[in-house]
N, C-alpha and C positions, 0 to 999 in steps of 0.2 A: 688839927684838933677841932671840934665841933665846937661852937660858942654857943652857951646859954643865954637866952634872953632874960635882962632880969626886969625889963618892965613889968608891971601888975597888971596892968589893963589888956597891955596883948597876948598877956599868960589868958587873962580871965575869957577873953575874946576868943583864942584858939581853942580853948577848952570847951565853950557854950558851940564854936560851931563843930569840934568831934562828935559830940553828942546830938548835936543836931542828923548830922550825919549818917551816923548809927540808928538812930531811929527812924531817919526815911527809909534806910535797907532796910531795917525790922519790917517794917509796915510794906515794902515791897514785897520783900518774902512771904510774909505773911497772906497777902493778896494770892501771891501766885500760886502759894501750897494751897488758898482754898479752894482755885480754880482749879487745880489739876489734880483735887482727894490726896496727896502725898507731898511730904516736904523733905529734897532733894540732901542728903547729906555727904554724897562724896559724887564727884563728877572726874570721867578721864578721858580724853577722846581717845586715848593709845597714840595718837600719830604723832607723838614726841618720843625722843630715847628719853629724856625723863621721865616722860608719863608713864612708857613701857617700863622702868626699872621699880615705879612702884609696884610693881604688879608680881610679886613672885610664886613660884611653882608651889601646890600642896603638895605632899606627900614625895614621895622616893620613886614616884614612876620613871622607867625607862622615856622619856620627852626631850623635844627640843627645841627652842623656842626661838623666836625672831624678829625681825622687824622690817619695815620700809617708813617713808614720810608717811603711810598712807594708814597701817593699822599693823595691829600686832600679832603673829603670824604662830602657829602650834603644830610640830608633824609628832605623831605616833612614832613612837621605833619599835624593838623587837619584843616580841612577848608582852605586850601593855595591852591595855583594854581601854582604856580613856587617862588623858593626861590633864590634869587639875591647875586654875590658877588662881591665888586668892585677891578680891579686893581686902582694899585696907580697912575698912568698917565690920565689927562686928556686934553682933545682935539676935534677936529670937524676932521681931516682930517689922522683917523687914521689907524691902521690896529689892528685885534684883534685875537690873535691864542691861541687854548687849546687843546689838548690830553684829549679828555671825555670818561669814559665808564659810560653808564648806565645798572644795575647789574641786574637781574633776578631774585632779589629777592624783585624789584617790582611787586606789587598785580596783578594778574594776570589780571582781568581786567581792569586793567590801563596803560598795558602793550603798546596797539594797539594806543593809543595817548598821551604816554608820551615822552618826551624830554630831550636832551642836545641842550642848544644851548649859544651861542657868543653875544653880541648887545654894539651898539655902539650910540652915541650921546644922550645916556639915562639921563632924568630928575625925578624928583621929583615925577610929575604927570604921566609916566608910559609911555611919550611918548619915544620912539628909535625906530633903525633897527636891525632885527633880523635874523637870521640864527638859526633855530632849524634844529637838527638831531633826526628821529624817526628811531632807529634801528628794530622798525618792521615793516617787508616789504622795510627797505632800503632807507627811502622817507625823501625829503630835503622840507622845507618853508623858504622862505625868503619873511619877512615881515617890512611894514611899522607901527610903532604904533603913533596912534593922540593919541594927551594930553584929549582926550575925549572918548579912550578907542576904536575907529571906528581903524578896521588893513584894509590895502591895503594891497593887496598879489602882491607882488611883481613878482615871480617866486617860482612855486610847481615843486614837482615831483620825479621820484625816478632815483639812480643814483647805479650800480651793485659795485662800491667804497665803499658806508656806509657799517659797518661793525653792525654784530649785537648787543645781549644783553650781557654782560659782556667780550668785548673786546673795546679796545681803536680806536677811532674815532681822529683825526688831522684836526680839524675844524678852518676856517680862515675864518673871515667876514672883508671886504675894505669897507671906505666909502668917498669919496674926492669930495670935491666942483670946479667945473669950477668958470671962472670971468663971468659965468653969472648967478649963483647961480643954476644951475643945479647939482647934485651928481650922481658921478658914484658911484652903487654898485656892490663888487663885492666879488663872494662867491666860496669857496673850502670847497673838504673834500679831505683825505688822498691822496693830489696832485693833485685829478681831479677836473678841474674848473666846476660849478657847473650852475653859471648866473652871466650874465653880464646885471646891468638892470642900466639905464638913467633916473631918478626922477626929473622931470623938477622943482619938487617943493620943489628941498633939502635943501633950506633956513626955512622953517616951523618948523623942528627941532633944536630946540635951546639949550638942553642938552650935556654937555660936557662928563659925566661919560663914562666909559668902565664897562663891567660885562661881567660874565659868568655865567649859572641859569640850572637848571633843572626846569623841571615843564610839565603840562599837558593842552590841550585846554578845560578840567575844572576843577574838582576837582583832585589836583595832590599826595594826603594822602598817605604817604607810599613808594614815588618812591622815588629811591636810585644811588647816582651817587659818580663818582669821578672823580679828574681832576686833568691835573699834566701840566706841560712844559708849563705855561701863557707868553706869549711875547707878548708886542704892539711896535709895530713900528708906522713909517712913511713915506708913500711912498715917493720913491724917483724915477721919477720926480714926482713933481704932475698932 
């Protein structure tokens, strides 16, 4: 059984140094969110089975998922297009970042259109924003998706940053609302900013979820990824 102290003074003492405490991490944090524009709200490395369990599948895709000490591992199965995983954080005005590789020992021809990528304000019906990574040929999408399956292409193109097929990628998709319901989006890979795009119509997204997906722009059977270092923040300012 645990014993309470009942002196008053080293009540009052442990109490003045909690607080003490708490407000050096306050003031730490606070430092670092304004060094680095965003302030961190959920951190995973994947390289635990703990950390992987936070982490579960969106939606009823055919997927299946894995692990090692090292990161958390996603292959496509049969009839699927991209296989969905959510962090625990949700929000409209966030930041979304993963460490992806996608391995080589996707089917060869599925190679030239398969993906890693980040999305943000993802609902039910498939609507969000996306940031896919195609390690072949280097080439970035950032995409708008309707809850009726119609994508706006936000910003394409290739960028000499993306790295290939089984090396790790540092992908980071921003999504933040003005007071006038416009959204900035806005997209990196391994440090180099990628697009800066203005959606005058960022209220039409109404999903809160965060994910990070492998998949293909059709049939995605077979591709194979892994993902590690998932952090979401919150820009800070907005």
């Amino acid at each position: 059984m645990r014993l309470i102290d009942s002196n008053p003074l080293k009540t009052a003492f442990r109490a003045l140094t909690a607080i003490a405490l708490v407000a050096t991490c306050s003031l730490a944090i606070a430092g670092a969110a304004q060094a680095a524009g965003w302030i961190t709200l959920y951190e995973n490395s994947l390289k635990s089975s703990a950390g992987r369990d936070e982490v579960r599948q969106y939606g009823n895709d055919n997927c299946k998922r894995g692990g090692s000490e090292k990161a958390f591992r996603a292959r496509v199965l049969k009839k699927t297009k991209e296989c969905f995983y959510r962090a625990q954080t949700v929000g409209k005005d966030l930041e979304v970042a993963v460490s992806a590789r996608l391995f080589s020992a996707t089917p060869k021809k599925l190679r030239p259109q398969a993906y890693v990528a980040v999305n943000l304000r993802q609902d039910n019906d498939g609507s969000r924003y996306q940031l896919a990574i195609y390690p072949s040929g280097g080439r970035f999408h950032v995409k708008k998706v309707l809850d009726d399956g119609r994508i706006i292409d936000l910003e394409h193109g290739k960028a000499g940053k993306i790295k290939g097929f089984d090396k790790a990628n540092r992908i980071v998709l921003r999504a933040y609302n003005d007071q006038s319901g416009s959204a900035r989006i806005v997209a990196f890979a391994n440090g180099k900013k990628l697009a800066t795009v203005d959606d005058e119509r960022g209220n039409l997204l109404q999903g809160q979820n965060t994910t990070f997906s492998v998949g293909s722009k059709k049939n995605a059977t077979g591709a194979i990824a892994s993902f590690t270092k998932l952090s979401v923040g919150m820009p800070d300012p907005y």
